[in-house]
C-alpha atoms as a printed R data frame, in Angstrom:
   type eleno elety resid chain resno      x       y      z
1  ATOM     1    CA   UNK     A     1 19.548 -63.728 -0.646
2  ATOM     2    CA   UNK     A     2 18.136 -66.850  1.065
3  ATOM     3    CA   UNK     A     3 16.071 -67.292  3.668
4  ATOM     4    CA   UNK     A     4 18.393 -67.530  6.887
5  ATOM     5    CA   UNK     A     5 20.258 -64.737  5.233
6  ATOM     6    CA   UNK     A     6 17.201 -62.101  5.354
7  ATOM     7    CA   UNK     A     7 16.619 -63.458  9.336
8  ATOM     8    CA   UNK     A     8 20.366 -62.717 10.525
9  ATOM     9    CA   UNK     A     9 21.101 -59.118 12.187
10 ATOM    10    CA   UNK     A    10 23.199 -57.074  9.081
11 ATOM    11    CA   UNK     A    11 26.761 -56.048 10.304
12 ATOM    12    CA   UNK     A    12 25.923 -52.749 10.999
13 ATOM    13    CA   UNK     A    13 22.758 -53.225 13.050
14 ATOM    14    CA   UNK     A    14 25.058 -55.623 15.325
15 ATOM    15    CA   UNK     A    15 27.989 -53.770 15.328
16 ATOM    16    CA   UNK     A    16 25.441 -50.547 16.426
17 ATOM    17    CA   UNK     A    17 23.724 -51.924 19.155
18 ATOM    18    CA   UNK     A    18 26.634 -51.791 21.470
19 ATOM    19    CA   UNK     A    19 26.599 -47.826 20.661
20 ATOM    20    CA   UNK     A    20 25.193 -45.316 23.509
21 ATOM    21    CA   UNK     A    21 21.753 -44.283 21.981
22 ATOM    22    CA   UNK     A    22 22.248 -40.406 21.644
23 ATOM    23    CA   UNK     A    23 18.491 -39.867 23.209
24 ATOM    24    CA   UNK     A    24 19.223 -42.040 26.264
25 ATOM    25    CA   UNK     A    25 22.483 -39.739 26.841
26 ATOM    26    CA   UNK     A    26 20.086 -36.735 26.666
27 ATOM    27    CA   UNK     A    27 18.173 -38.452 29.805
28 ATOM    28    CA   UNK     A    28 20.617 -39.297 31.953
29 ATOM    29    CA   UNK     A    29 23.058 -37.166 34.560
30 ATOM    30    CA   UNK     A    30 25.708 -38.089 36.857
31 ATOM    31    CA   UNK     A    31 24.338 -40.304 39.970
32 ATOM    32    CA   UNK     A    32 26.775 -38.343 42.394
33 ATOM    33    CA   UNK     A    33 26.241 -34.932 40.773
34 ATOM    34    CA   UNK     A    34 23.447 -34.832 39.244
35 ATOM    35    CA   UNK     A    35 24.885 -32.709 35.994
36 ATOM    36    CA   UNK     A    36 25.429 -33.348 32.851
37 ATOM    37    CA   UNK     A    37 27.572 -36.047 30.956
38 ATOM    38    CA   UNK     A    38 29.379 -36.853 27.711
39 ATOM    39    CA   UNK     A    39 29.803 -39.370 26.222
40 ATOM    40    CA   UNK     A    40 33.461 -40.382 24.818
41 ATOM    41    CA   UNK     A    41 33.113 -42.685 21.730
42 ATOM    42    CA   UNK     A    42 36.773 -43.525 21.899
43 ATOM    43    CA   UNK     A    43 36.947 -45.180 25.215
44 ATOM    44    CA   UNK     A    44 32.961 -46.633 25.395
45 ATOM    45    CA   UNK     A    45 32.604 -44.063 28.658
46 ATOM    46    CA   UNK     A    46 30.136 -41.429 29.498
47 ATOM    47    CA   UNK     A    47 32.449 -38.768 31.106
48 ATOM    48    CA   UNK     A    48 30.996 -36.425 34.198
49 ATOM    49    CA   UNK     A    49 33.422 -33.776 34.771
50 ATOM    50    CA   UNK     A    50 31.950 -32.408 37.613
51 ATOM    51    CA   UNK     A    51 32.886 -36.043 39.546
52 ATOM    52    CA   UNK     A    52 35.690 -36.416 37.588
53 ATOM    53    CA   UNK     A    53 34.147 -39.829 37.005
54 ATOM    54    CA   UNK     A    54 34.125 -41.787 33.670
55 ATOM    55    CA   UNK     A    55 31.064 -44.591 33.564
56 ATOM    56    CA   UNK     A    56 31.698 -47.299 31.379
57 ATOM    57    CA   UNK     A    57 28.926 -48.531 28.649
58 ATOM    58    CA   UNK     A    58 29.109 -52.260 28.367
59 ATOM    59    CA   UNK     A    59 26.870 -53.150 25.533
60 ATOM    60    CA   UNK     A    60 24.953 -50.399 25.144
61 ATOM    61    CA   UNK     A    61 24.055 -50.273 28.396
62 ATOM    62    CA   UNK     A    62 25.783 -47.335 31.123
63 ATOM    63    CA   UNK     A    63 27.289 -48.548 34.435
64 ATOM    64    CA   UNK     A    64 26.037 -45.664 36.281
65 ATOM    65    CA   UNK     A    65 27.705 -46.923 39.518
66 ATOM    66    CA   UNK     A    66 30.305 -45.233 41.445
67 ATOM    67    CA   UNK     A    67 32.594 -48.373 42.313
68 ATOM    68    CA   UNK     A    68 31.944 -49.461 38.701
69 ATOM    69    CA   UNK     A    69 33.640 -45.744 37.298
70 ATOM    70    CA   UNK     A    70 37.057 -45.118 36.838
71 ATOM    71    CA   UNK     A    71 38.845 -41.355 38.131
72 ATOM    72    CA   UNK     A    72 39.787 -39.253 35.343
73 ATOM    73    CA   UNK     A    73 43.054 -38.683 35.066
74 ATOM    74    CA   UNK     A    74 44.168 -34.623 35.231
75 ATOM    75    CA   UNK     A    75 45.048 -34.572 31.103
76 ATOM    76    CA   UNK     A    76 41.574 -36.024 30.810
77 ATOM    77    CA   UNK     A    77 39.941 -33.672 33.320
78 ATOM    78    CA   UNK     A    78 41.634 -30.463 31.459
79 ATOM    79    CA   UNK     A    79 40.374 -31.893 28.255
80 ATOM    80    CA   UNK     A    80 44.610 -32.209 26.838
């Protein structure tokens, strides 16, 4: 392997760092609610059911705003 080889980021470590660190989920709740979230994998969201809310995660990093989250819809808010 040369030298600039070794320096650059692997695939995985780059393609990772956009992922929601698990322990960060653990710390956060929902700004309006204040309960727990979940975070949906899938769609790059943490989900707060009790708003009804889902936050988007935009390179690793939550959007906890309000005007920033989009309404679930009801199949998403029943969980079908």
């Amino acid at each position: 392997m040369s030298k600039s080889e070794e320096d650059k980021p692997s695939r995985s470590s780059r393609s990772t760092s956009k992922i929601l660190d698990v322990s960060m989920l653990e710390m956060l709740v929902c700004p309006l609610t204040h309960t727990s979230l979940s975070y949906d994998e899938k769609e790059n969201e943490l989900i707060s059911r009790a708003a009804r809310l889902a936050f988007p995660v935009r390179g690793g990093i939550p959007i906890m705003l309000a005007s920033e989250a989009r309404q679930l819809s009801e199949d998403e808010y029943s969980g079908t």
